[in-house]
C-alpha positions as CSV (number, residue, x, y, z in Angstrom):
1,X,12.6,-3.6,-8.1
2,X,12.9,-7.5,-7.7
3,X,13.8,-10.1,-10.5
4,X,11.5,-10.1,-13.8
5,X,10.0,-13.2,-15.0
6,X,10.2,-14.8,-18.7
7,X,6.7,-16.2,-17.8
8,X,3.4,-14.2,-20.3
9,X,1.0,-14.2,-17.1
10,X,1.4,-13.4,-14.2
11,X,-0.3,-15.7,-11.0
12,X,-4.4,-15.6,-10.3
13,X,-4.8,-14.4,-6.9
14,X,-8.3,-13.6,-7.0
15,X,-11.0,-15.8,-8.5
16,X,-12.7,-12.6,-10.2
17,X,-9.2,-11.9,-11.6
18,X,-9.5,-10.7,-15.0
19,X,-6.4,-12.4,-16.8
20,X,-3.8,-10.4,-18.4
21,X,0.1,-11.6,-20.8
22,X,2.0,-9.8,-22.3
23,X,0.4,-10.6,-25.6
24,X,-2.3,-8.5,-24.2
25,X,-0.1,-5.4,-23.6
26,X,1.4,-5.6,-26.7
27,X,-2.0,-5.5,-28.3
28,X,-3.2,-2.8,-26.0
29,X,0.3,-0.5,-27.0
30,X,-0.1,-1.6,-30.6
31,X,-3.5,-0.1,-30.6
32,X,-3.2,2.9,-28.3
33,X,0.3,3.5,-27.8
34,X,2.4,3.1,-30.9
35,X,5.0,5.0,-29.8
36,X,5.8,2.3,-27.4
37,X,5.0,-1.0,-28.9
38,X,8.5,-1.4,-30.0
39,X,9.2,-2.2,-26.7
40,X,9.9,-5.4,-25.4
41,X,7.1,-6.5,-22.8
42,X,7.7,-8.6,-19.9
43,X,5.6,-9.6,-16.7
44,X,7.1,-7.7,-13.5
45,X,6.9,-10.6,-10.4
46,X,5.3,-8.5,-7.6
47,X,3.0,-9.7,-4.2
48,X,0.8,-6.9,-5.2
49,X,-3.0,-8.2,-5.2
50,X,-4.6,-5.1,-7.5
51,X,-2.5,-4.7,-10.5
52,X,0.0,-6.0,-12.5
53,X,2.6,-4.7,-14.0
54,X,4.6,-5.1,-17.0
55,X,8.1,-3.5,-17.8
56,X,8.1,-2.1,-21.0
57,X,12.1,-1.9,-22.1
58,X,13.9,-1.1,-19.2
59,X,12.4,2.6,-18.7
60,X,9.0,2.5,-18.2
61,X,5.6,0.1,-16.9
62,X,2.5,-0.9,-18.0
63,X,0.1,-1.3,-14.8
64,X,-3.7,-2.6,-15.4
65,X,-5.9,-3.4,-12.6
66,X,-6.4,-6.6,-11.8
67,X,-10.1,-6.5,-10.3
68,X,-13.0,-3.8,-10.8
69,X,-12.4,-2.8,-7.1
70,X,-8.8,-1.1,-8.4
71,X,-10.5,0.4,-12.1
72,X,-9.5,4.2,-12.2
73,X,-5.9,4.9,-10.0
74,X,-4.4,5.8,-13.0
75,X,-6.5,8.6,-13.9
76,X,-6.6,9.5,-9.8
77,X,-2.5,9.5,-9.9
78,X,-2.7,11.5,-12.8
79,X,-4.3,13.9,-11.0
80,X,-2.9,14.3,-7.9
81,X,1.1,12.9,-7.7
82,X,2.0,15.5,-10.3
83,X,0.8,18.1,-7.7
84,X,2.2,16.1,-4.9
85,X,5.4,15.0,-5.9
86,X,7.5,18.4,-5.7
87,X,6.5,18.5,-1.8
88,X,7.7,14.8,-1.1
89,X,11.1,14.2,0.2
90,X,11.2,10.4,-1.6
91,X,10.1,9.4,-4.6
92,X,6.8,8.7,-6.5
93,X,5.3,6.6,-9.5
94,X,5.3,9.1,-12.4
95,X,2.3,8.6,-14.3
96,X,2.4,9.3,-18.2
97,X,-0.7,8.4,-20.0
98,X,-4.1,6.6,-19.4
99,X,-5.1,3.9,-21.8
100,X,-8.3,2.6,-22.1
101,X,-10.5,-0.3,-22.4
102,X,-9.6,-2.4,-25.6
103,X,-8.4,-6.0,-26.6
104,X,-11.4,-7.7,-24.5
105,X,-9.5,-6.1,-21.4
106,X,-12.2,-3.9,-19.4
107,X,-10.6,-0.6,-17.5
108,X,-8.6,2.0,-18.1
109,X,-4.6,1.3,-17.2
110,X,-1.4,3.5,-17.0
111,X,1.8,3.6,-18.6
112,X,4.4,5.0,-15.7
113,X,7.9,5.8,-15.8
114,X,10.1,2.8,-14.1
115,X,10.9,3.5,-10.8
116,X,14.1,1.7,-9.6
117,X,14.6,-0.5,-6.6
118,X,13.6,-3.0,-4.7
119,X,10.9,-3.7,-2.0
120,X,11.9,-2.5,1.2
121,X,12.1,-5.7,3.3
122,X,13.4,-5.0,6.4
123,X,16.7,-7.6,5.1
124,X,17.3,-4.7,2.3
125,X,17.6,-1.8,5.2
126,X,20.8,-0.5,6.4
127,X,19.7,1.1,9.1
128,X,15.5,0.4,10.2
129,X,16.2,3.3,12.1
130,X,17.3,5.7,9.5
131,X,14.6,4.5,7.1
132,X,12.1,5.3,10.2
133,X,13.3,8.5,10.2
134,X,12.7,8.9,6.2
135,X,9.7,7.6,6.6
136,X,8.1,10.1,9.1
137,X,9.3,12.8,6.7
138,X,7.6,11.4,4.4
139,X,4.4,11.2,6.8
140,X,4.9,14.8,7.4
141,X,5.2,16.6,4.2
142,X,2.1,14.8,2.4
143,X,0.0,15.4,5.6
144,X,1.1,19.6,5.1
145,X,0.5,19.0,1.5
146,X,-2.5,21.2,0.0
147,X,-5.3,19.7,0.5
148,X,-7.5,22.1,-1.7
149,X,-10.3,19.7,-3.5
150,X,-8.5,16.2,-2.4
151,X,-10.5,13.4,-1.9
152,X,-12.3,12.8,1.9
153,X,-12.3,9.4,3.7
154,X,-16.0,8.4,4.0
155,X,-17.0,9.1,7.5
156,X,-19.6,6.5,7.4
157,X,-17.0,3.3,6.2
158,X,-14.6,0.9,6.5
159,X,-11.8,2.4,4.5
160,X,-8.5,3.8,4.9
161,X,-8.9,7.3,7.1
162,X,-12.1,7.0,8.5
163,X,-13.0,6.4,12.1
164,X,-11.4,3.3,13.4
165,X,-14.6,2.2,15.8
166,X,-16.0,1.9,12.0
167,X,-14.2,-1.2,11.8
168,X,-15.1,-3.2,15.4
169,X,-17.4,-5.8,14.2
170,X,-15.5,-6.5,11.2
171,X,-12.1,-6.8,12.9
172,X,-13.8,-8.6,15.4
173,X,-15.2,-11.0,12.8
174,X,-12.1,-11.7,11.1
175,X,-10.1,-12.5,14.5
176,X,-12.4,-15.0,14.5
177,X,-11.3,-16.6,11.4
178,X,-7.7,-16.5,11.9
179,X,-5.7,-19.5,12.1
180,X,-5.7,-21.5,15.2
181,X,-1.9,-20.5,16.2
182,X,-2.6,-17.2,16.7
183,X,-3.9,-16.0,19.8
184,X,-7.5,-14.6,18.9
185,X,-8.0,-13.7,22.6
186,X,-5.2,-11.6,23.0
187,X,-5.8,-9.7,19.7
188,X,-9.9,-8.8,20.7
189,X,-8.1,-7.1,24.0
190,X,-5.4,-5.2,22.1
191,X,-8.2,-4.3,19.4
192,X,-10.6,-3.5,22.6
193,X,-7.7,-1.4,23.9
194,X,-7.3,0.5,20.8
195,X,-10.5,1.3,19.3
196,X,-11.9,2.8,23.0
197,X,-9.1,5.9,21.5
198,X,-11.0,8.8,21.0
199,X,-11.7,9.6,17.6
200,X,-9.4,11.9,15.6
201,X,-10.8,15.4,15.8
202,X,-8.4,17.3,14.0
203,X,-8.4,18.4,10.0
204,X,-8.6,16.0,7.6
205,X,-4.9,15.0,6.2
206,X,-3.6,14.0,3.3
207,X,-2.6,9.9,3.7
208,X,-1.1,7.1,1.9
209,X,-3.4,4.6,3.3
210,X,-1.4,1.4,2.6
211,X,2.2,1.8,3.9
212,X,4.1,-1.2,4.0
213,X,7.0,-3.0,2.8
214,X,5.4,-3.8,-1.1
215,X,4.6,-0.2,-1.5
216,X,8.2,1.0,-0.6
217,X,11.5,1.1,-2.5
218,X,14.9,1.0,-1.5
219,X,18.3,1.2,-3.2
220,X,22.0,0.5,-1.8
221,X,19.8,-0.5,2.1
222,X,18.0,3.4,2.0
223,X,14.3,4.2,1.6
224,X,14.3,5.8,-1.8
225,X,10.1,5.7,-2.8
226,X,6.7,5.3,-1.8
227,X,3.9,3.6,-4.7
228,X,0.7,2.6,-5.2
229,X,-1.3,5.1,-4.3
230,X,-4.5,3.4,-4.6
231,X,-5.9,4.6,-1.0
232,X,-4.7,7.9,-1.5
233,X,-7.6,10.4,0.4
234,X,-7.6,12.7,3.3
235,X,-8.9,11.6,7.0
236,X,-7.2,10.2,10.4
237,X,-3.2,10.4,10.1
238,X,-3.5,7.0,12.5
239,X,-4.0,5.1,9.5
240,X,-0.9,5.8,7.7
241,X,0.9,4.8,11.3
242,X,0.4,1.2,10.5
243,X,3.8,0.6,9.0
244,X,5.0,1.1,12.8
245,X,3.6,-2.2,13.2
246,X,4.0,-4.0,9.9
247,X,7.4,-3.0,8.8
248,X,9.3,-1.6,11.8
249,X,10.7,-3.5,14.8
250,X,10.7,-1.8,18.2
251,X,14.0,0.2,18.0
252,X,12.8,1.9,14.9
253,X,9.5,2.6,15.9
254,X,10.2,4.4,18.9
255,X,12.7,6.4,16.2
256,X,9.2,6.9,14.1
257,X,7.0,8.1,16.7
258,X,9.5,10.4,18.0
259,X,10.2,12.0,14.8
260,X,6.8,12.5,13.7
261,X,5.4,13.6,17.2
262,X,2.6,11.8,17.6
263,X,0.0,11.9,20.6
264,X,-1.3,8.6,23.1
265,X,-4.7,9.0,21.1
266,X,-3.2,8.8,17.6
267,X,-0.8,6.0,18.9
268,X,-3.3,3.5,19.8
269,X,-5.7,4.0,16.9
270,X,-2.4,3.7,14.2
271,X,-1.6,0.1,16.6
272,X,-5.3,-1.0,16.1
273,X,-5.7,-0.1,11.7
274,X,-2.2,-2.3,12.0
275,X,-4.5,-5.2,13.5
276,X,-7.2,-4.2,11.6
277,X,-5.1,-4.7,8.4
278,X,-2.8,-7.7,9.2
279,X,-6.4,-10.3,10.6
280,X,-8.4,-8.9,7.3
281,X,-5.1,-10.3,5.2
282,X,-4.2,-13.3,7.1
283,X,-7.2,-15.2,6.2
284,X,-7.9,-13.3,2.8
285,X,-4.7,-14.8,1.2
286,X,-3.7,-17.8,3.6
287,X,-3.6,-19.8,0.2
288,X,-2.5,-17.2,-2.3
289,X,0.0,-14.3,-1.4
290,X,2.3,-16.0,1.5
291,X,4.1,-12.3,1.1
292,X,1.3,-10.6,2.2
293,X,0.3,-13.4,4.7
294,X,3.7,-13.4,6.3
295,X,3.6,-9.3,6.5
296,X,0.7,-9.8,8.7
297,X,1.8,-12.1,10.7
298,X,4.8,-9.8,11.8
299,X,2.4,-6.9,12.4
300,X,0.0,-9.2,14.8
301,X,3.1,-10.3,16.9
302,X,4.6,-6.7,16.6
303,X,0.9,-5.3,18.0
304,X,1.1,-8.2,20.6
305,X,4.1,-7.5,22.1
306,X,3.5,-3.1,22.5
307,X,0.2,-4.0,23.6
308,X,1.2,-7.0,26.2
């Protein structure tokens, strides 16, 4: 992945952040994990805004949550990528144990197994187009996956999978915030134009829920893994068409739409949870994560220029 600090803490993005060093960890391993507390610990630089990580030698990570809203992936991961991971054609985090509360740190945490790479900016791509083409396999075999038992988007919500008109006045809302540079008109009438899709109503499918360039890997310019599986859950398969818009160009989409197949309906409602994303971001972090803040920028033009 990208360059490791020497720094003990990593950056406050959030002002309910609970703080986290490395003196932490190595308390927490000491305590819990002896087997590893040998290991050298060091801070992992990421954009990520609900964990952090820490590299523990040069084969495996420690990952605690950041805020309460992100308490308990590790234990969901350990559930359900072991199950997943021998039907997915790229890779996965491998989670190995669940540590718990201790040290005057509050939630559970993982240790994983180190996943090489590096975050799949569009610069670190070959070819867009082949990793489109990865990508949509990847689409396809988790939405075939089993779903016996999985975990259903809440009908009634806001979140990942659900039914995109249950976002309107909260899109609309934070259109209204965005910076003045971006044209808020012309995002309400591509957000009008996609939430009047019908609803998905299909099975349920198994999705990511946050594809995008921080949750994918890549080694020598190809895709080579898909993490954080923190919006794992079964609904709409729009919402996991989002990286058309905040990752791909237009070449490449046209690549990913072909090769997974996808109808006018589910189209325009994976366009509008890419705008529904990108205006929630831009004004969430406009002061803290400019890698998050930039990655939404490109999706609104992206949006903008399909829709227009």
């Amino acid at each position: 992945m990208s360059t490791d600090t020497e720094s003990h803490a990593p950056a406050r993005l959030h002002p309910d952040e609970v703080h986290t060093d490395t003196s932490l960890v190595q308390r927490l391993l000491a305590t819990q994990f002896p087997q590893w507390a040998p290991l050298p610990v060091r801070v992992f630089l990421s954009s990520g805004s609900d964990h952090v990580l820490y590299r523990l030698g040069t084969d495996l990570a420690a990952r605690l949550p950041r805020l309460a809203s992100a308490a308990g992936q590790t234990e969901k991961d350990l559930h359900w990528l072991p199950r997943l991971a021998p039907q997915l054609p790229l890779s996965v985090p491998e989670p190995l144990a669940v540590g718990q509360p201790g040290e005057g740190y509050p939630w559970t945490w993982g240790v994983y197994r180190w996943l090489p790479g590096e975050p799949a900016f569009r610069e670190r791509i070959s070819s867009l187009s082949q990793a489109a083409g990865d990508l949509a396999g990847f689409i396809r075999a988790l939405q075939v996956a089993d779903p016996t038992d999985g975990p259903l988007a809440d009908p009634e919500s806001l979140e990942r999978g659900a039914p995109l008109r249950n976002r309107d006045a909260w899109t609309r809302e934070n259109i209204s915030r965005l910076p003045d540079d971006l044209d808020r008109g012309a995002l309400v009438a591509a957000w009008e134009a996609a939430v009047q899709a019908p609803a998905w109503s299909g099975a349920p499918v198994w999705l990511h829920g946050d594809l995008q360039s921080g949750n994918l890997l890549a080694g020598e310019g190809r895709l080579s893994a898909v993490i954080d599986f923190g919006s794992l859950r079964q609904g709409d398969p729009a919402c996991d068409l989002a990286v058309a818009w905040n990752w791909l160009d237009a070449p490449s989409r046209a690549v990913f739409r072909e090769a997974l197949d996808v109808d006018p309906d589910t189209w325009a409602r994976g366009r509008g949870w890419a705008l529904s994303i990108a205006v929630a971001e831009i004004p969430y972090y406009l002061h803290t994560n400019p890698t998050m803040v930039e990655r939404s920028r490109y999706a609104v033009s992206q949006v903008l220029s399909e829709h227009t």
